[in-house]
C-alpha positions as CSV (number, residue, x, y, z in Angstrom):
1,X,-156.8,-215.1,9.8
2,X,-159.1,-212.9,8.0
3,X,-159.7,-210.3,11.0
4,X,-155.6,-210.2,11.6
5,X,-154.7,-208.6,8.8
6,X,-156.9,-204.8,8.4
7,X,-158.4,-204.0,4.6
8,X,-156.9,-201.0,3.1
9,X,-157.7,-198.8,0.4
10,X,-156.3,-196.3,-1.8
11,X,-159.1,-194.6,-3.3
12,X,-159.8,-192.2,-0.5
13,X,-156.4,-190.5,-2.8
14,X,-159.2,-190.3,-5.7
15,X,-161.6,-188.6,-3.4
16,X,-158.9,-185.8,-2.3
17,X,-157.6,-185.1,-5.8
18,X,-161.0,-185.0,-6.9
19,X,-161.7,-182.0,-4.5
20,X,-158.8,-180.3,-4.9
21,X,-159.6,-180.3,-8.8
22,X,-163.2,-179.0,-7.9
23,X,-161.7,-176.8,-5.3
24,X,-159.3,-175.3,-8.5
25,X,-162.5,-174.5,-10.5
26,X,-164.6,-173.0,-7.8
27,X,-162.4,-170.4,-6.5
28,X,-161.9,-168.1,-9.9
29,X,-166.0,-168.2,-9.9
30,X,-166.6,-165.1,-6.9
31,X,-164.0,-163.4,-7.5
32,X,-163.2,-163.0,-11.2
33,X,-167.0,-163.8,-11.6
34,X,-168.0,-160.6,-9.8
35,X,-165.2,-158.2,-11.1
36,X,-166.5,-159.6,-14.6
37,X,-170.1,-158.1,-13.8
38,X,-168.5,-154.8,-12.3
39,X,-166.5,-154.6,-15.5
40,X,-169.1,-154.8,-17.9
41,X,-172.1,-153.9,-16.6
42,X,-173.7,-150.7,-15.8
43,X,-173.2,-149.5,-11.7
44,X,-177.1,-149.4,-11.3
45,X,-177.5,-152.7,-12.9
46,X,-174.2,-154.4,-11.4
47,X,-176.2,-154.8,-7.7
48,X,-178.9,-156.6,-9.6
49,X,-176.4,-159.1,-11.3
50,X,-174.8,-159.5,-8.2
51,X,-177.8,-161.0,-7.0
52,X,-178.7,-163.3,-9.0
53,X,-174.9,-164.3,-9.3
54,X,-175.5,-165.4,-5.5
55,X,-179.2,-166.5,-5.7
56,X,-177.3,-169.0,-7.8
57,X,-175.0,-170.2,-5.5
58,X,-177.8,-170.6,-2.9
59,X,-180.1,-172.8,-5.5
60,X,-177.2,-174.8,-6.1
61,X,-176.7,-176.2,-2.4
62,X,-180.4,-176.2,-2.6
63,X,-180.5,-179.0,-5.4
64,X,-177.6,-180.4,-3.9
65,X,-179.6,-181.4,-0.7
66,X,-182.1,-182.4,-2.1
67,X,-180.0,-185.0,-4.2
68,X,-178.3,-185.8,-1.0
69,X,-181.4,-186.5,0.4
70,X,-181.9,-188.9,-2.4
71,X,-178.8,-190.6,-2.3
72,X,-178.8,-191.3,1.4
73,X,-182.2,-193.2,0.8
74,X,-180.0,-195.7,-0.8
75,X,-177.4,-198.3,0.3
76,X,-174.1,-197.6,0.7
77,X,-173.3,-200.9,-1.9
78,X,-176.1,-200.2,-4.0
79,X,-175.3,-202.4,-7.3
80,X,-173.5,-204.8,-5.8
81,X,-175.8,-205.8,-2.4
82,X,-179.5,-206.4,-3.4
83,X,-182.4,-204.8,-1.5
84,X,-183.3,-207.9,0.0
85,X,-179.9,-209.1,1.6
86,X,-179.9,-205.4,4.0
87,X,-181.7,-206.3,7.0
88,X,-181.5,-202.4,8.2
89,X,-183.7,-199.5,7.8
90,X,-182.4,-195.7,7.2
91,X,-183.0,-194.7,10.3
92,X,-180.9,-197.3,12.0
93,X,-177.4,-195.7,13.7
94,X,-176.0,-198.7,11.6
95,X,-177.0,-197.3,8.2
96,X,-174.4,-195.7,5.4
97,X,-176.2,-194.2,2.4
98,X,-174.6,-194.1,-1.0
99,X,-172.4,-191.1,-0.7
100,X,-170.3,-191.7,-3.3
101,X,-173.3,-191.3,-6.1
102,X,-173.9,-187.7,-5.3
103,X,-170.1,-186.9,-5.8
104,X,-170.1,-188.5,-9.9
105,X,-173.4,-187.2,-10.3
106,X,-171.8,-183.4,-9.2
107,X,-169.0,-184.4,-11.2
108,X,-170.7,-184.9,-14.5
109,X,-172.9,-181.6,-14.0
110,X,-169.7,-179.9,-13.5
111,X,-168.2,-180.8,-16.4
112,X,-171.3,-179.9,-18.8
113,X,-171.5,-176.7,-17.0
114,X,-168.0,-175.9,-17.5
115,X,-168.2,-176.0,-21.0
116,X,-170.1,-173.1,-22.0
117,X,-167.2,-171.3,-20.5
118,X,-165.0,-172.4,-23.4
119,X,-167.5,-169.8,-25.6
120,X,-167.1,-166.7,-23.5
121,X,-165.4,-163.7,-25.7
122,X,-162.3,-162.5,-24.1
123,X,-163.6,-159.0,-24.0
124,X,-167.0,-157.2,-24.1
125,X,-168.4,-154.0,-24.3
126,X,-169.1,-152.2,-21.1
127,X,-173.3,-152.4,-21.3
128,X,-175.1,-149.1,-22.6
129,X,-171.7,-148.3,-24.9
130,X,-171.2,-149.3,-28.5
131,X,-168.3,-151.1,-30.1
132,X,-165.3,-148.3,-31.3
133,X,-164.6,-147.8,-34.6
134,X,-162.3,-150.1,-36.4
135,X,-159.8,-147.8,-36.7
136,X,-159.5,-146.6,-33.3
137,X,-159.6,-150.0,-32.5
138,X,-156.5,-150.8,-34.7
139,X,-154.4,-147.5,-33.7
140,X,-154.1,-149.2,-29.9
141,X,-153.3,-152.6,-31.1
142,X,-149.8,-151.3,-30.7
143,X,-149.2,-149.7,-27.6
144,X,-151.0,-152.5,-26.2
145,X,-148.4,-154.5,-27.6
146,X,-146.0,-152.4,-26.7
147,X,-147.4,-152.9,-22.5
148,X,-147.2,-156.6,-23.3
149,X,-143.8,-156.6,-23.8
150,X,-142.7,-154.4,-21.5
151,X,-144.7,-156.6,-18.6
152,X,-142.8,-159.1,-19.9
153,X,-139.3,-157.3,-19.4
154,X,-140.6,-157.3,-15.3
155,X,-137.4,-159.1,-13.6
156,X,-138.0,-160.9,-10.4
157,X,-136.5,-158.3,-8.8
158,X,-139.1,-156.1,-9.4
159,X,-142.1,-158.4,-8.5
160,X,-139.5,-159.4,-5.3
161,X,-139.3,-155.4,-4.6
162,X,-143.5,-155.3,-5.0
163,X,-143.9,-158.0,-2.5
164,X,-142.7,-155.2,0.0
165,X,-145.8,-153.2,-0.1
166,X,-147.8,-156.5,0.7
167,X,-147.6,-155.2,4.9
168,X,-148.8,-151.4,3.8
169,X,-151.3,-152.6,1.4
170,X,-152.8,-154.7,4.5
171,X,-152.5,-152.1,6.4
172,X,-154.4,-150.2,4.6
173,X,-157.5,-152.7,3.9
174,X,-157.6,-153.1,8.1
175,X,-158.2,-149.3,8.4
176,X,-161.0,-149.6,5.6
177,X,-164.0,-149.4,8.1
178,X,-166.2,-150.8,4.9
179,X,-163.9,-153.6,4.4
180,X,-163.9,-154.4,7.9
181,X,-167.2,-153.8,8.7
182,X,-168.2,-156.4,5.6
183,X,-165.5,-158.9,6.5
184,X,-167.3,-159.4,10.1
185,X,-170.3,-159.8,8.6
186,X,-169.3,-162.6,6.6
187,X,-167.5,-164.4,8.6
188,X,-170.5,-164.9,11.4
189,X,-173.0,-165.5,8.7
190,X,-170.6,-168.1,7.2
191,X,-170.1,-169.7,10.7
192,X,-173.7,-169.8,11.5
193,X,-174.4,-171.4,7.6
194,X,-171.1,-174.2,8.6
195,X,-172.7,-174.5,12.2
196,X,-176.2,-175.6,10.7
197,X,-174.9,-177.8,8.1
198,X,-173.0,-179.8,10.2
199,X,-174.6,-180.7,13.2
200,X,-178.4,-180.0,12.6
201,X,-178.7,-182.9,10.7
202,X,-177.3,-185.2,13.3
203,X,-179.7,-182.9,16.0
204,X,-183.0,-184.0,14.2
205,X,-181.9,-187.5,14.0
206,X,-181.2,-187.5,16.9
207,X,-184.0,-185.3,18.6
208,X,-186.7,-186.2,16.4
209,X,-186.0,-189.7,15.3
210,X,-185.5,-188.7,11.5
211,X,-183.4,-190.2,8.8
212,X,-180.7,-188.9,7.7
213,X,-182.3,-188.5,4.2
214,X,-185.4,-186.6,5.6
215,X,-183.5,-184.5,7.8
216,X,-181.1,-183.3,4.4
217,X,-184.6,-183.0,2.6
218,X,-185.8,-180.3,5.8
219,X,-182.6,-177.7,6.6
220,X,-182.8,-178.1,2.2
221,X,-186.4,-176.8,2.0
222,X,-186.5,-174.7,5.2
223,X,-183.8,-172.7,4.4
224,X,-182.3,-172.3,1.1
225,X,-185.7,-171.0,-0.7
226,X,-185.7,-168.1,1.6
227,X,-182.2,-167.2,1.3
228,X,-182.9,-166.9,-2.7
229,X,-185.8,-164.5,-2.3
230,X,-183.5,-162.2,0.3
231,X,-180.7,-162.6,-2.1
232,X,-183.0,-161.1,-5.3
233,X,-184.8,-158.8,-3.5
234,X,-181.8,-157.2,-1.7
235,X,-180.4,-156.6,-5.2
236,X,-183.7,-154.8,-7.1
237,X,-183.6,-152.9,-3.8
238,X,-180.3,-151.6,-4.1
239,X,-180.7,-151.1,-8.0
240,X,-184.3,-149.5,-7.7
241,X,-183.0,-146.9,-4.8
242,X,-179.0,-146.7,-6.0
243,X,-177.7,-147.5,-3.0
244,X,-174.1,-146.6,-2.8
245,X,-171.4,-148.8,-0.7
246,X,-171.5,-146.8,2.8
247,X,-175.7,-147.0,2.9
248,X,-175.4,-150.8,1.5
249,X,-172.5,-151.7,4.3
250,X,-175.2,-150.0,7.2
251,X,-177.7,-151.5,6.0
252,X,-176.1,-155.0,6.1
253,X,-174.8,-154.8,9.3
254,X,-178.8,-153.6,10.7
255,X,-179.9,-156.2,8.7
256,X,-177.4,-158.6,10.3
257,X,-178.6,-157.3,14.1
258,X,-182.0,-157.6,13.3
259,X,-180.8,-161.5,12.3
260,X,-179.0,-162.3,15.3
261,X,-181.7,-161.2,17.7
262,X,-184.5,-163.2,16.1
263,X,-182.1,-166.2,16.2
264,X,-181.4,-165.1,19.6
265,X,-184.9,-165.4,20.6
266,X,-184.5,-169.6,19.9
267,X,-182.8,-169.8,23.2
268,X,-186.4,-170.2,24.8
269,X,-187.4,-173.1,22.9
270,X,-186.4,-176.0,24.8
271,X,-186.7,-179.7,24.1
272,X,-187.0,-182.3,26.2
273,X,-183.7,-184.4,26.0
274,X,-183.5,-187.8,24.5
275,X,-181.8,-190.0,27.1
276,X,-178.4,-191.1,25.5
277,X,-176.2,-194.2,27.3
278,X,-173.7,-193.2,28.6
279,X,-174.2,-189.1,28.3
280,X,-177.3,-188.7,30.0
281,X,-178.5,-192.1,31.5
282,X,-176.0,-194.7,32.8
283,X,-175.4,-197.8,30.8
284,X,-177.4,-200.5,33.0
């Protein structure tokens, strides 16, 4: 009677709305992130920002596999199963590490991290300028004033009218050879990146008889620490030699050949296959 009935749950819906929550915080980060640095810092200095902005975001993943890697050393029911009642290893097919450790131990970081934010001034001044005078400052507290109400006074109309420029606008950003030309180049870097991360761990399980926790701990250390250093010194060489955006865009997509034929070159190392039942061997 116990095996008719399947066990259900409901907190794969705490799971979702936690992501979506996270997902909600994330996005602003790039793009409002990035215009604030263009806003406020000088244009020789903004490359170098930039780059640490996304040697941050490559140490992050970084720290995150390697508390992955931790967390998949342990049980899945960790607290509530003792060490001595699981009769499997982590490198059994069989194993589930504790997945759900890493997510409240991202959450809580988030949270700390997020409240620094709350101290940000609303505005700065641009870096290299000083503040205005007082005065000046108080003469165009009312004409902005004045804007605030008149964005106010926008009917929907309007904003329905705006929405009409949406196909030019596009238009327009397709004929951008730059835009383009950067677009391409991030979308086959991020499909490699989503490639790796989601089936080389099962490879070197699979391949070389790893766990899952030591193969986390290897794409972690093999790859993210160089990414960092390309990430820094791309930006102190575009701020020591003021690159401009047409020399920075050829020189990303170069860079980007140069990339895809040394990964090219990985086609002639081959490995011996593991036999699998059923794939390459029959079953008897």
């Amino acid at each position: 009677t116990e095996c008719e009935q399947e066990p259900g749950s409901l907190l794969w819906i705490f799971v979702m709305v936690g992501n979506i929550v996270r997902g909600m915080g994330e996005t602003p980060i790039m793009p409002l992130g990035i215009s604030y640095l263009e806003d406020f810092a000088k244009a020789e200095n903004s490359p170098f920002y930039l780059a640490c902005l996304h040697t941050a975001t490559v140490i992050g993943p970084f720290l995150g596999l390697l508390l992955a890697s931790f967390c998949a050393e342990l049980f899945v029911d960790i607290g509530s199963v003792g060490a001595e009642e699981v009769t499997i290893t982590a490198t059994d097919a069989r194993w589930v590490g504790a997945w759900w450790l890493g997510i409240l131990i991202c959450a809580l970081l988030n949270l700390l991290v997020g409240i620094p934010f709350w101290f940000l001034p609303k505005s700065l001044v641009k870096e290299g300028e000083t503040n205005e005078p007082e005065a000046a400052s108080e003469k165009s507290v009312a004409p902005l004033q004045e804007n605030d109400k008149n964005e106010t006074k926008q009917t929907m109309y309007e904003i329905a009218k705006g929405k009409l420029y949406f196909i030019p606008f596009l238009k327009a950003l397709f004929h951008n050879p730059v835009y383009m030309l950067f677009i391409c180049i991030t979308v086959l870097q991020f499909s490699a990146f989503d490639g790796m991360i989601s089936f080389m761990p099962k490879y070197l399980e699979q391949q070389f008889g790893k766990s899952a926790s030591d193969a986390i701990f290897l794409i972690g250390v093999y790859n993210l620490p160089v990414l960092c250093v390309g990430y820094f010194s791309g930006g102190l060489f575009m701020k020591k030699f003021k690159i401009n955006i047409y020399q920075a865009a050829s020189i990303a997509f170069w860079v980007s050949l140069l990339e895809y034929l040394l990964y090219f070159a990985a086609y002639w190392t081959v490995c011996d296959t593991s036999p699998v039942a059923g794939l390459t061997v029959s079953y008897q």
